[in-house]
N, C-alpha and C positions, 0 to 999 in steps of 0.2 A: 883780291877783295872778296869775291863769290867764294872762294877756298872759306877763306876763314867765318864766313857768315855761314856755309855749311858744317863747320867741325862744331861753332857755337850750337847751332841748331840740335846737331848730335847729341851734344853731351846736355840740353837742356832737358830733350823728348824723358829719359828717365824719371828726372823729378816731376813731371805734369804724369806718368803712369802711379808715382809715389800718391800724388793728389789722388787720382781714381782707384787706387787700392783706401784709402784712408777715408774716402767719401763712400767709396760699397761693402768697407768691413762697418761703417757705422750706420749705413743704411740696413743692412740683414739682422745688425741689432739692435734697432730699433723694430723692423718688420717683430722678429721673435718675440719681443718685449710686448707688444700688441698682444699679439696670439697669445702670449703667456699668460697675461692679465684678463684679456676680453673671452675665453675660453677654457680656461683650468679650470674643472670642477670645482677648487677651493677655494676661489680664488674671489673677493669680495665685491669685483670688479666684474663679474663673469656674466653675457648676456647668451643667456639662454638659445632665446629663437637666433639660427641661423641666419636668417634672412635679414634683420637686423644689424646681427654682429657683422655679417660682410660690409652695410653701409656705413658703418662706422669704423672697419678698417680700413675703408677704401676712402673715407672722408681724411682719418689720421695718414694712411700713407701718403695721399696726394699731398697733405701740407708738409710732411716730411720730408718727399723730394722737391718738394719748391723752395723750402727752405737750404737745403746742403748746394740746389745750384746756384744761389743766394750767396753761401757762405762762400769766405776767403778760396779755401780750394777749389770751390766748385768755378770763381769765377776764373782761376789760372788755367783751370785746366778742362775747363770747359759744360765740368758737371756730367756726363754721359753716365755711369754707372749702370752700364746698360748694353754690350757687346753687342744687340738689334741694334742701335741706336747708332755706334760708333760706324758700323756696315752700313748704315742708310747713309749718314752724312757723310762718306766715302763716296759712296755711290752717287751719291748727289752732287759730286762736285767741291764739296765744301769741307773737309777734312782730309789733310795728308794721308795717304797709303802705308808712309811710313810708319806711322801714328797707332793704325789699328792694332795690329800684332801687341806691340806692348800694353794700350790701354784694354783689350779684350783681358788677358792674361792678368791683370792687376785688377780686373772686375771678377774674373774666374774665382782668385786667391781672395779676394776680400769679402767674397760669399761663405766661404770656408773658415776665416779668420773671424766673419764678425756672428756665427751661428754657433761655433763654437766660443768667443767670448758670451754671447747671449746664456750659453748653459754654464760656464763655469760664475757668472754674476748672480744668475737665477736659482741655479741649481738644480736638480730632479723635475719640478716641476714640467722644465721646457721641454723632458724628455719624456714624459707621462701621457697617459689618456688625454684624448682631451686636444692636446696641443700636438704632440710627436713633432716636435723639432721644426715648427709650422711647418711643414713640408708640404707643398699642394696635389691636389690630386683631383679626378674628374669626379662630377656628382652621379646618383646614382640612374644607372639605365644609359649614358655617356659611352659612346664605344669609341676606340682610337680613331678613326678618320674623321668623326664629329669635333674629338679634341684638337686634333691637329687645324683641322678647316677653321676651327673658333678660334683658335690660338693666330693662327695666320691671320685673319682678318682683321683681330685685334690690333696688332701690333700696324698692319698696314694703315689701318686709322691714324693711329697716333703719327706718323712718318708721314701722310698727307697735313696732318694741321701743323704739325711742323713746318713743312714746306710752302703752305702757306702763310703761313707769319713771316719765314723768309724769305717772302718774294713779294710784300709790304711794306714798305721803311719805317712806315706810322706805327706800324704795328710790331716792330723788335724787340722793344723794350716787356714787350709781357710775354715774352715766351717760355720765361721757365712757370708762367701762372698757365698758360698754356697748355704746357707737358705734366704739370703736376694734374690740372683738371682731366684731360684726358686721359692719365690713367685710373685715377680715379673713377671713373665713370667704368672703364674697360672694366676695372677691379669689383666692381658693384654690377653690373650687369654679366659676370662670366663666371665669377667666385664661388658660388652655387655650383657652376655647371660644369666647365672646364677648368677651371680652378685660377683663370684670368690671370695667370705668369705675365707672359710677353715680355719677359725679359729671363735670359738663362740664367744671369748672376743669382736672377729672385730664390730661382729653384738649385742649384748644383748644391750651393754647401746645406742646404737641408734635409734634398733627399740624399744625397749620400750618408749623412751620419745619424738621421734614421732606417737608414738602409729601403727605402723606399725608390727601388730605382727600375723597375720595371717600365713606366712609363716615362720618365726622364729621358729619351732619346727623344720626346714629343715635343717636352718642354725645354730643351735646350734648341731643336732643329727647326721648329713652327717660329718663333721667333725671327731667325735668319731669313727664312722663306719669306716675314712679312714685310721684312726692311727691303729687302729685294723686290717686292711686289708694289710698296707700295713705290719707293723711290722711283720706282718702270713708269707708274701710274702718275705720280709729279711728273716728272719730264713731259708723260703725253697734254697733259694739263697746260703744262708750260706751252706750249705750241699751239693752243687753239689761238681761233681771231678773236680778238680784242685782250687775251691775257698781255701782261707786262713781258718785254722780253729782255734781258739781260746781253750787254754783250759779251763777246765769246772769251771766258777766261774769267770773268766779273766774279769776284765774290757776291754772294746774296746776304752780306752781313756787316757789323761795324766791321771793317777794316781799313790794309792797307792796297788802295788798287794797285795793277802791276807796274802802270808809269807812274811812280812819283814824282810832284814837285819839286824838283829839284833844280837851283841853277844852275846851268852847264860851265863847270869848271874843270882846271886841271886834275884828270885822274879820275872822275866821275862821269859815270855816264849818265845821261838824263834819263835812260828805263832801264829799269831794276832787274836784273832776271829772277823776279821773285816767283815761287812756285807760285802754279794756278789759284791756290787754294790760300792765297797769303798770309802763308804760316810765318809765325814770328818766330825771331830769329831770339827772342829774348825772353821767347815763353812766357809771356804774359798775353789773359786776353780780356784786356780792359775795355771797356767800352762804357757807354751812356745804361748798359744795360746788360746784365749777363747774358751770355748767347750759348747755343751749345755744339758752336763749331772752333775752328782752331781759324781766326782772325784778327792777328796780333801786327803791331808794327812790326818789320822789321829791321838789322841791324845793319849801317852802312857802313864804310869807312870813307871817310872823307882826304882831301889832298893832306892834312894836319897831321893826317893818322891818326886822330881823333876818331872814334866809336859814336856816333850821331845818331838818333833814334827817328824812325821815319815819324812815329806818333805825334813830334816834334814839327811835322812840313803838313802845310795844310792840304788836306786832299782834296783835288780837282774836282767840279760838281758834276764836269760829262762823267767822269769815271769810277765816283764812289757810290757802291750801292749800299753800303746800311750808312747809320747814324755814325756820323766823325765820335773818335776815343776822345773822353770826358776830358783830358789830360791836353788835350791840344793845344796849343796858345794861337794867338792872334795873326800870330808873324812868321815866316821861315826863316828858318835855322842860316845864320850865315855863315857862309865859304868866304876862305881865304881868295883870291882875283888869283889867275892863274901871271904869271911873272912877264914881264912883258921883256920881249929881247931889245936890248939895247941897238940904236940906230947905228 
């Protein structure tokens, strides 16, 4: 039964990395499409003062990543578009291991894919004065250890207000308004200065195809450092007296906990050996609210040999810690009675 609810798993993890390539090639062109418009010399659209046009990219970007973890793919696959991001919610307990390697790589690629869509749509322009392929960089009098320190802090922000919305149950449901606000903010308070990345996908496919890559070891490596910093920093959070504490293995999100409701029948066990991180086995991750961890029901086989979906069995109230999947019904799923031997 666990065999085949692992080979499923396998073969699902590709298509949710398909989603995060498809959600950060259209995130980088969008990003460019900003820059191109709010920025181009000729551009009818173009805001002058600096200071300004940062707050209004940073107002457009935040609604733009709220929107894509909103959309269809971002709810399957959790929305991350963001290699920091997918390394904190690792670290934090709350996203498979397996998981990162691909969705990192399909963030990488889609920075590439959607910087270069953005110039063959645009055209010259996106590679002109003005814009240079938005590619970011520090402002002026900025030396590298100031960039890197800003860049790291930033990102640790955002990884703490994360962690606190998922260690709130009230409070799941707004977390991609959450994550879009605080970047935004990041993006308007650093943009100017360090040029408020905090995510490597933001930066890779732009400065490489402006050839802008002197400082790109900052902007790809200060990120990592801040998902690591801050996740170190939730945990300590997590442990003081009077914080909520989770028990040991508990996802901090809609899912499925590790013992399922389940009636104990033939061929079923009543707990699941489902990873820590209640990664579904069916790669969806539905919920009451998009999240942006990997929180999905998973796949059982029951005595019928029927395929049964845990989404399906109501979760226990000692054991679930986010908000039950939208999709629930009322009732558990019924087993066949296991056979009784004849007297």
């Amino acid at each position: 039964m666990m065999r085949s609810v692992r080979v499923l798993t396998r073969r699902l993890w590709p298509s949710r990395a398909v989603d995060e390539f498809v959600l950060s090639t259209v995130l980088l062109f969008l990003a460019v499409t900003v820059v191109r418009w709010l920025r181009d010399p000729g551009s009818a659209l173009r805001v002058a003062d600096p200071d300004v046009a940062i707050v209004v990219i940073a107002a457009l970007g935040g609604t733009v990543l709220t929107a894509l973890i909103l959309s269809p793919p971002g709810r399957r696959s959790g929305g991350h578009m963001n290699p920091a991001v997918t390394v904190s919610l690792w670290l934090m307990g709350v996203f498979p291991g397996r998981g990162v390697l691909p969705y990192v790589l399909a963030q990488l690629a889609g920075s590439a894919a959607g910087t270069g869509l953005a110039r063959l749509v645009w055209g010259r322009p996106v590679s002109g004065p003005g814009v240079g392929w938005a590619a970011l960089g520090p402002g002026p009098g900025w030396q590298p250890p100031a960039v890197l320190l800003a860049e790291v802090g930033g990102m640790a922000a955002i990884v703490l207000v994360v962690g606190f919305v998922l260690a709130h149950d009230r409070l799941a449901h707004l977390l991609p308004y959450a994550v879009g606000l605080s970047v935004a903010l990041v993006i308007a308070l650093l943009g100017t200065r360090s040029g408020g990345s905090v995510n490597p996908a933001r930066q890779l496919g732009p400065a490489l195809l402006a050839g802008h890559t002197e400082d790109l070891w900052i902007y790809l490596l200060a990120p990592i450092l801040g998902a690591v910093l801050g996740a170190g920093l939730d945990r300590i959070l997590r442990r003081l007296p009077g914080r909520r504490r989770l028990p040991a293995g508990a996802p901090r999100t809609a899912g499925v906990p590790r013992t399922a409701g389940v009636p104990r029948t033939a061929g079923v066990p009543r707990t699941v050996s489902a990873p820590r991180t209640a990664e579904g086995a069916d790669g969806s991750y539905g919920s009451n609210g998009p999240v942006l961890v990997a929180a999905a029901p998973a796949v059982i086989r029951v005595s019928s040999g029927e395929a049964a979906p845990l989404s399906s069995v109501p979760c226990p109230p000692s054991s679930c810690a986010g908000v039950a999947p939208s999709n629930a019904p009322s009732s558990p799923v019924s087993s066949p009675s296991p056979a009784r031997p004849s007297p």
